[in-house]
N, C-alpha and C positions, 0 to 999 in steps of 0.2 A: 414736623420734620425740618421744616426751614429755620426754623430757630436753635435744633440739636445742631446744624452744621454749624449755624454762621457762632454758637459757642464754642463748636469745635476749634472754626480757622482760627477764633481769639484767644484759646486756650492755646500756649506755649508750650509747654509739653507736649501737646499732641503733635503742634508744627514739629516740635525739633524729635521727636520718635518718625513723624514719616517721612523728616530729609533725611536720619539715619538710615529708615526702610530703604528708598530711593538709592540713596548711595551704596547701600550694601546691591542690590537687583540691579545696576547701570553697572557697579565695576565688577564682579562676578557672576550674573547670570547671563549677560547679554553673551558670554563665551561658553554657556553651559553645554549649546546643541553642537560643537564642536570638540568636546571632550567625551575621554574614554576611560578605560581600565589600564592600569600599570602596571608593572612591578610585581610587588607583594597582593594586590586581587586576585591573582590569576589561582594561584594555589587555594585560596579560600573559594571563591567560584566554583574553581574543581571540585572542592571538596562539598560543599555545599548540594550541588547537583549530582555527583558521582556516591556521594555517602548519607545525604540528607543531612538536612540544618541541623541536627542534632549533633554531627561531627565534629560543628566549631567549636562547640565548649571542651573537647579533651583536645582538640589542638592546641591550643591557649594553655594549656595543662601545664607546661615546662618555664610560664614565667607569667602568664598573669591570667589565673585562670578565672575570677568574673567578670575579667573580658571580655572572656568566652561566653561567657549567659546571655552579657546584654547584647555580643554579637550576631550570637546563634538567635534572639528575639529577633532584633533588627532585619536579619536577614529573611526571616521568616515573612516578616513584615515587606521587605520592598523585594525581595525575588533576584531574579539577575539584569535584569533593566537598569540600561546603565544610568535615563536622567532621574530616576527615582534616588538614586546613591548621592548624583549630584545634587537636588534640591535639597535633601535630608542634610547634607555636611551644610549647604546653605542655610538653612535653619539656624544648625548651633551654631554657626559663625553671627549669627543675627542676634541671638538668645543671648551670647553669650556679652554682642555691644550694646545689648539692654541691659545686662548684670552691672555692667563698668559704666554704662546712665546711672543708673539708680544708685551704686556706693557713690560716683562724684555730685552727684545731686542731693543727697544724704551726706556728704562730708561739708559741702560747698556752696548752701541752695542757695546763696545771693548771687552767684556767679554763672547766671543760667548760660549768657552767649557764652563764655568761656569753656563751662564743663561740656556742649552740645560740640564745641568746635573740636573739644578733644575726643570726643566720643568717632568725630568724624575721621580724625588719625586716628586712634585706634582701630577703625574697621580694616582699613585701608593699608596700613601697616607693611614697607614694601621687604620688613626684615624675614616674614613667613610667606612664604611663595607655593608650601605644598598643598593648600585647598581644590587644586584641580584634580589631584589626587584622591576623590572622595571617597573610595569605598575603603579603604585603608586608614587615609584621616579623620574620618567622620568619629570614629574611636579618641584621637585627641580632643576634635572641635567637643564633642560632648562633654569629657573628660573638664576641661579647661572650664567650658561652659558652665557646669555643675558644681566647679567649685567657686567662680566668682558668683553664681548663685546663693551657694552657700555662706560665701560672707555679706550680702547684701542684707540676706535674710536675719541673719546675725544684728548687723549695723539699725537694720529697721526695728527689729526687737529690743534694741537697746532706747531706740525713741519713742516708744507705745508705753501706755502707763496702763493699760486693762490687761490682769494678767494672763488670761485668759488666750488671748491673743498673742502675749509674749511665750506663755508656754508652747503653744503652735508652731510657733514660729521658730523656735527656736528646736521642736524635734524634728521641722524640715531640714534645716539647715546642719543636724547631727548627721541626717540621713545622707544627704547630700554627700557630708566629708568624707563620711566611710567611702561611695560613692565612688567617689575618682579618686580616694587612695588605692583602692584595691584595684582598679583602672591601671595607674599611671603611677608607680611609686616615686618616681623622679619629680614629681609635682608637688611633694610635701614641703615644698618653701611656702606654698600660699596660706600654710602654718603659720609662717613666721609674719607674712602678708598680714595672714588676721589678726593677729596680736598686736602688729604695728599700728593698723583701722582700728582697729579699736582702742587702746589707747591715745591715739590721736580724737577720736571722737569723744572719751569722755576727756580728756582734755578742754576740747572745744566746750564740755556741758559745766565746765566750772571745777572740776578736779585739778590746782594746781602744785599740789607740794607730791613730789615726788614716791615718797613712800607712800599714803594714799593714793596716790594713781598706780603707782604697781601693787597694792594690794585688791582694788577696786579690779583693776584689769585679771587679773588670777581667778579672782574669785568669778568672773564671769566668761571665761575661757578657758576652765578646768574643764569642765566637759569634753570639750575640744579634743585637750591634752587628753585627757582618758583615750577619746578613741583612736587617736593618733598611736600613742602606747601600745592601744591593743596591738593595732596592723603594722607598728616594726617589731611588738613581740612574734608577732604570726610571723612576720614576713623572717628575720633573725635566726630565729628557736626552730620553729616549724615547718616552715615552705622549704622544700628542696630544690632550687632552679636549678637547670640545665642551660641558662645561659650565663656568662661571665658578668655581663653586664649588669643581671639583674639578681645575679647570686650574693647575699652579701657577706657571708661568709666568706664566697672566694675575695670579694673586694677587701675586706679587711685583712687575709693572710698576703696579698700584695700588699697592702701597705705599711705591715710588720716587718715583708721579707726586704722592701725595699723604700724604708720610711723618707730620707732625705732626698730622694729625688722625687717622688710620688708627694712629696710636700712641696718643693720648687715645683712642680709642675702643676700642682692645685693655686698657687699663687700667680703666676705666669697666664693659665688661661681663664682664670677668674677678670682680671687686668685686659687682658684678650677680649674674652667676651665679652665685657661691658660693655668696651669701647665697640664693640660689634655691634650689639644691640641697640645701645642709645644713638652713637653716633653714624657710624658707618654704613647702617644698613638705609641710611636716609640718602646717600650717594654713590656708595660703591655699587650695590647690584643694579638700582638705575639706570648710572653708567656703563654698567656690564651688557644690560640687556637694548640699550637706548644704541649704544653703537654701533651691536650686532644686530641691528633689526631691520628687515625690510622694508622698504621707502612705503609699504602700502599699510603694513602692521602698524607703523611708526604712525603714519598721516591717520588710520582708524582708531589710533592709540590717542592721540591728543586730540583727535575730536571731541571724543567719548569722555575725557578728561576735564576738557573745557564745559561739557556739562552738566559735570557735579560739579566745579567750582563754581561757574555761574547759580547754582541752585544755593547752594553756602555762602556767596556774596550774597542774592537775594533774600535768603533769611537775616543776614549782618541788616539790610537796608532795613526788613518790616521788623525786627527784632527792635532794630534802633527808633521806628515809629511808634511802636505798639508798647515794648517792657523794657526801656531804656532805664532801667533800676540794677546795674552792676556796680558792684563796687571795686571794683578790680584794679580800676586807676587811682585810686584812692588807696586802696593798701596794695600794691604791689609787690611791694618790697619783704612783708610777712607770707606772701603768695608763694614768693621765687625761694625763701627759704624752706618754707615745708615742704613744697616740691620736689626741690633739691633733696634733700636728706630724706624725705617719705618715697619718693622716687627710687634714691640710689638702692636702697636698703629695701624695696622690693624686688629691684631687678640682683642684685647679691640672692637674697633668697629664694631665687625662680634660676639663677645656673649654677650655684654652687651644689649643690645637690646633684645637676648633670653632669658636673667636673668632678666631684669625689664617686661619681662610677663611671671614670676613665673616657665619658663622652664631653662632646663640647658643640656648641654653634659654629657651624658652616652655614655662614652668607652665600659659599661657590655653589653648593648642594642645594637645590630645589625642594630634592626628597627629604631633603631633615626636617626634623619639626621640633628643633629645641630652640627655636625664635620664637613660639608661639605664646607661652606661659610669663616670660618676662614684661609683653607688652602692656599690660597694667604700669608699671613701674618706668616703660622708657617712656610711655605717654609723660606722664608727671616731670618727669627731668627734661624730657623737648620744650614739655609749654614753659616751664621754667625760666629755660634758656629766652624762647620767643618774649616772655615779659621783661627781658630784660632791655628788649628794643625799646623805641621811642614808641608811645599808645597808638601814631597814625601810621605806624611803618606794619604792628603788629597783625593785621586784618591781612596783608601779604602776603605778610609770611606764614604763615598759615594757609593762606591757597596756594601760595607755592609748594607745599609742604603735602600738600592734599592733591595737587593737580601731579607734582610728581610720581606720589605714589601708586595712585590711580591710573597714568600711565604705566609701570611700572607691573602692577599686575595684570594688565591688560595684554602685554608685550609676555609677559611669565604666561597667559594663560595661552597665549597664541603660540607658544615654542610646544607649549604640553598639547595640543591638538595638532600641530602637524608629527607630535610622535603618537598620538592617537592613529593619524589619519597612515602614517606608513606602517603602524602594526595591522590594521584592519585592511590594507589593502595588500599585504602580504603576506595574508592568510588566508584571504579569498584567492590571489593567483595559487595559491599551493595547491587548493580544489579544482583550479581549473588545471594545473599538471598532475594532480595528484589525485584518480579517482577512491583511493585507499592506500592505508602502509600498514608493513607489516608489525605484527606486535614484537617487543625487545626490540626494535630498531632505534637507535641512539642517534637523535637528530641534533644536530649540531647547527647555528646559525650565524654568522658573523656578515656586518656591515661597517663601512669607513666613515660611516656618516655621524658617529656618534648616538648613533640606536642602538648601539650593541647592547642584547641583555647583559643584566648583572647577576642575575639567579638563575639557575635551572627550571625554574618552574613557568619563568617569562617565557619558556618553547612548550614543555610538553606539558601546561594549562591548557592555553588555548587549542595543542594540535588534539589533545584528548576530549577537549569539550568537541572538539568538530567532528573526530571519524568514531569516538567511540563512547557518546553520550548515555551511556549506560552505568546502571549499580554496577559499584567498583571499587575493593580495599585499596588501591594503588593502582598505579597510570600504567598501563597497556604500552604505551609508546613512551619510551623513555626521552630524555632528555640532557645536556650538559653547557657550558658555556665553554668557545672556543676558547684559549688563551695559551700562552707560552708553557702553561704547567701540563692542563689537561689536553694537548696537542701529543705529550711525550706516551700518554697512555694508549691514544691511539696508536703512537707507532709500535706501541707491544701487546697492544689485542688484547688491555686488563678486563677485568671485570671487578664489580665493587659491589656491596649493600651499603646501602646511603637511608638517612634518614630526611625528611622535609617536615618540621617538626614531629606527628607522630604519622605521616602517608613513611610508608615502607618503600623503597628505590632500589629497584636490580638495573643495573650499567655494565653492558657488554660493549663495550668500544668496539670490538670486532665487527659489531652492526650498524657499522657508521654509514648518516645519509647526511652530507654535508650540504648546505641551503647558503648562499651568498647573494648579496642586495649590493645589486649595480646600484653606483653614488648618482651616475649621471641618468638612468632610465626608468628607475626607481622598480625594474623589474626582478621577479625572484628567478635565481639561478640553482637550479639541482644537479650539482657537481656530479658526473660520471667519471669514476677511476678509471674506466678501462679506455677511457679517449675523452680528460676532462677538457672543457672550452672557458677559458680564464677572457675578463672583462682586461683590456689594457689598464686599468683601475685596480686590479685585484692585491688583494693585501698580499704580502708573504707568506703571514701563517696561515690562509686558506688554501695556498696552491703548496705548501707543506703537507698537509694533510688532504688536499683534495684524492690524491691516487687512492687511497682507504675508502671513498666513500663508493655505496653499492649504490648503482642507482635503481637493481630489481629488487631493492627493499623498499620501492615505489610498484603499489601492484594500478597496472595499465587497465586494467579491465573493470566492468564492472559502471554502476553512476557515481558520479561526485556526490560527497556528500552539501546538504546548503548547509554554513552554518547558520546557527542560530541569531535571528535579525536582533532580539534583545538583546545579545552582547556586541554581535558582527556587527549590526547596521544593516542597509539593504547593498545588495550586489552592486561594486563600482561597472562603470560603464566600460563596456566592451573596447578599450585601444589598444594600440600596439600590444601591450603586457599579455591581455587575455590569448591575441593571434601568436604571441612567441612561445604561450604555457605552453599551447593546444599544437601547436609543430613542434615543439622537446617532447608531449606524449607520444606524436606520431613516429618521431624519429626513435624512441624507446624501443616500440615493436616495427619498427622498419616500415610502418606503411608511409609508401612514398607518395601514392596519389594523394591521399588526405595529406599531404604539405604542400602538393600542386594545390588543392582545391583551397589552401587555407592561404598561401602565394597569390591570386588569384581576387581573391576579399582583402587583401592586404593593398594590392594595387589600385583594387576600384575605391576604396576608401582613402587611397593615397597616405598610409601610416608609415611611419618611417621611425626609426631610433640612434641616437648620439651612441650609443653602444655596441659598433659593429661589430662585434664576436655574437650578438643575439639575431645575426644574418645567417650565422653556419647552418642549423639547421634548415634553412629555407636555399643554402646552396648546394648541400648535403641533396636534398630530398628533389632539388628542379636537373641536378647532376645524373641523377639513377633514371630519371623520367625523359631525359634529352631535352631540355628545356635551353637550348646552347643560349638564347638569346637573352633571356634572365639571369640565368649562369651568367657573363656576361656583365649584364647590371652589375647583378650583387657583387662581383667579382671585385667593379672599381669600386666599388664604396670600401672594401674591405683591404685592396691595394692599397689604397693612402693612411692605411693605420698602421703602422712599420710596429708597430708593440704588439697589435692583435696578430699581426701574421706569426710574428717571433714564435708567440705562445705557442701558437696553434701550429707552429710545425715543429716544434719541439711533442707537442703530444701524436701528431703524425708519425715521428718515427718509426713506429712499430704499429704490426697492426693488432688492435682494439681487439681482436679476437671474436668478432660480434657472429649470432649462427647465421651457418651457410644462406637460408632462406633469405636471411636481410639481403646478399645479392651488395654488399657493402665493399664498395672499390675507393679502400681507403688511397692505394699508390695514385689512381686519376683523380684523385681532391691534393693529394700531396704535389705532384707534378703540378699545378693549376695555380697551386697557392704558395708554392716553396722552391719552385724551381724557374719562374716568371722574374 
């Protein structure tokens, strides 16, 4: 046993696969127990849970449907647990900086410190920032992952003289391409990728007259091409999408109906995107996220930084004692060239493909993931660059390079868990106001903070996994995103059939329950039309539409539903937020001693909130009880907010119309608050 190790620690490869392991686990999993579900999960979740994992394959139906198979597997596999999503996208992000070991160790093998350093940029790579995103990405990381597999496996076969072995090898690597074409069709550059590896590799085996090497190459990556052929004739001829993007029929009648600018614009962001991916993405988002970051992220951010770099210098030191046989300084200048040109011309063949279907890389966008597939290729053209420093400068710049990045995703994984952390906490307060809702109610959500959903599904996924966790062709509780568009529909009571791939949408705006997230208290507000209470924060287009929204399409009665700990988490702790849900229920049905009793715990606990309009109800409810002396209190907290009073007596004007029972003296809260 003692002798397997000590060949271990002297075996090189294994050092530089477990400072890759290391670095991959210090700069993305140490954030994993702080992340969550986004965006595009929440619909597949639903679906998942409310239709059975069998659902996802004909969801997937309308643009990549054996995405569907291996999702609907997957899913099957890790359930709705959110760290299971997140370790599984860790994987392929790992698997995949083994693949890109193995072709530069197989392209490069005298250049072990070199190809190990670049494998370490490569993981690290600050230009794809959506990995936190796992249950959605994990579809790319595989994707991605399985086709530099498949050229590895490729490159290895070409160096094996038992054919045996080569045949093997080379029907995994067939499997593979079909693989993540039928995955990811915007991926088919890493076509062009292999063709380049490979010709450069048998280059490297002594093929040097031109015509010979393009024959040699053909004849060993016609297979390739066959399967390639197959899946744009399926994809062409056969596949009908229903998205633009991924139709390519409709992509080609655009660029018939409008060739001359659709051709300047394939130029323009090709030029664009390079320059995105090689260079800028090593400084612009960085900079983006390094300036906006909190003194405490930033200082946990470069800690954690400083120790993968220290771990990458310590392999430079035993590297240098133990296999100091590179030859890198020695031909440098053959190094910088093929990088250069082997570089360029994979990253051209990983975005042009996403520019001729009208997409392109966004560095600003977290959520995109067309930075991901190029990084083969801007690896090659960075080290390039790096060799062209002086040899003692190079060591560096490469930790700087890696120490940037590293903070960099660390800073990116800490902005994605605190919107983790306010969607999870903003849908456990909805259970604490919200012990049920009715079905067809159209809930509506806007916040100033920069959380605002983007999809409709981001509301009524999660609000239908919590109250109504049951078999279901389509969501109970509908859903919409506030905006300037669909604001106008509320003010005409539309109604719509919507589709969410293939989940069926009925949208009655008429049943609107409009939900707004104070910036400064981080609590959820359940806008009442018939006397709504606006945050002196409150955007425009929510108190536009606030009058529309029901608030007895909140049913009072009854238990909270828990949600579900495997997506939720466990219940945040009981402050202010919980005691303001549980007095907006009580003030719902008018019980006023339950807001004395819940006023009462409010003080012995000593809670308090920067968002005096979430005092009404606790002056509302100590006002009907005779509590003059609280009344009182709350009164001056809510006197010195000249915006919150505004609001609130502009909704005073009239009365609320609430029943007789409630005992509700809207003129003695209007006098109090508006005529002081």
């Amino acid at each position: 046993m003692k002798q397997t190790v000590q060949k271990l620690l002297h075996n090189e490869t294994f050092i530089a696969t477990l400072l890759i392991l290391l670095t991959t686990l210090i700069t993305y999993g140490v954030s994993i127990p702080k992340l969550g579900y986004y965006h595009d999960d929440w619909y597949l979740l639903w679906s998942g849970q409310a239709r059975g994992a069998a659902s996802i394959i004909p969801l997937f139906s309308t643009d990549r449907p054996f995405m569907g198979v291996i999702y609907s597997f997957v899913y099957r596999l890790l359930g709705d647990t959110i760290i299971n999503w997140h370790l599984y996208a860790l994987l392929w992000r790992f698997i995949g900086g083994l693949a890109f070991f193995w072709i530069l160790r197989l392209l490069w093998p005298n250049h072990k410190y070199l190809t190990t350093m670049m494998v370490l940029l490569f993981m690290v790579y600050p230009g794809f920032l959506s990995i936190p995103n796992a249950n959605t990405k994990q579809n790319h990381l595989y994707g991605f992952g399985t086709a530099l597999l498949s050229i590895a496996l490729m490159l290895q076969a070409t160096k094996l003289k038992h054919s045996g072995w080569k045949i093997i090898l080379y029907l995994f690597s067939l499997i593979l391409t079909a693989n993540y074409l039928f995955i990811y069709e915007y991926m088919i550059g890493f076509e062009g990728t292999r063709i380049i590896l490979l010709g450069y590799a048998l280059f490297q085996d002594g093929i040097k007259n031109i015509r010979s090497l393009i024959r040699e190459t053909l004849t060993r990556v016609w297979p390739y091409l066959l399967v390639t052929a197959g899946f744009l004739y399926w994809r062409i001829f056969v596949f009908e999408g229903a998205r633009n993007a991924t139709d390519a029929g409709r992509l080609a009648e655009t660029y018939l109906i409008d060739f001359r600018h659709m051709s300047f614009r394939l130029v323009l962001e090709t030029v664009k995107d390079f320059l995105d991916t090689s260079i800028f993405a090593w400084f612009v988002t960085p900079y983006q996220l390094i300036t906006t970051a909190r003194y405490a992220y930033l200082g946990n951010a470069v800690v954690i930084a400083g120790v993968v770099v220290a771990l990458a210098l310590l392999y430079a030191v035993i590297y240098k004692k133990f296999w100091n046989m590179d030859a890198s300084e020695k031909d440098s200048q053959s190094l910088i060239r093929d990088f250069v040109w082997i570089g360029s011309l994979v990253i051209l063949c990983a975005i042009v493909p996403v520019i001729l279907s009208g997409r392109h890389v966004e560095l600003s966008d977290t959520y995109k993931s067309y930075g991901l597939h190029p990084i083969p290729g801007v690896i090659l053209f960075v080290t390039a660059i790096v060799l062209t420093q002086q040899p003692g400068f190079r060591k560096w710049i490469l930790a700087a390079l890696i120490g940037i990045s590293v903070t960099t995703q660390l800073l990116n994984a800490a902005d994605w868990g605190e919107y983790w952390e306010y969607q999870r906490r903003m849908w456990w307060q909805l259970t604490w106001r919200a012990p049920d809702i009715q079905d067809d109610t159209m809930v509506m959500t806007y916040s100033t903070e920069g959380y605002n959903p983007q999809q409709d599904y981001e509301v009524w996924g999660p609000i239908n996994l919590i109250y109504r966790p049951h078999i279901a062709e389509s969501p109970s509780i509908q859903a919409e995103v506030l905006n300037s568009d669909t604001v106008y529909k509320v003010f005409n009571k539309e109604e719509a059939e919507n589709w969410v791939r293939d989940i069926p949408l009925h949208r009655d705006y008429g049943n609107l329950l409009l939900l707004s997230i104070s910036p400064i208290s981080s609590c959820l507000h359940i806008i009442d039309g018939a006397l709504p209470v606006y945050s002196e924060w409150e955007a425009l287009l929510t108190m536009q539409a606030g009058e529309y929204s029901q608030v007895d399409r909140v049913v009072p009665s009854g238990t909270s539903p828990i949600p579900p700990a495997a997506i939720f988490g466990s219940e945040p702790e009981h402050d202010w937020c919980y005691y303001y849900q549980k007095a907006s229920l009580a003030r719902q049905t008018g019980d006023w001693e339950e807001i004395g009793k819940l006023y009462k715990e409010v003080k012995r606990l000593k809670l308090n909130t920067s968002d005096k309009s979430e005092m009404v109800p606790f002056l509302e409810g100590l006002m009907h009880l005779g509590e003059d002396e609280d009344v009182r209190t709350i009164y001056k907290q809510i006197r010195g907010r000249p915006k919150t009073r505004t609001l609130l007596c502009q909704s005073l004007a009239e009365d609320p119309g609430y029943p007789a029972e409630f005992g509700y003296d809207y003129q003695a809260i209007q006098q109090l608050l508006c005529k002081n």
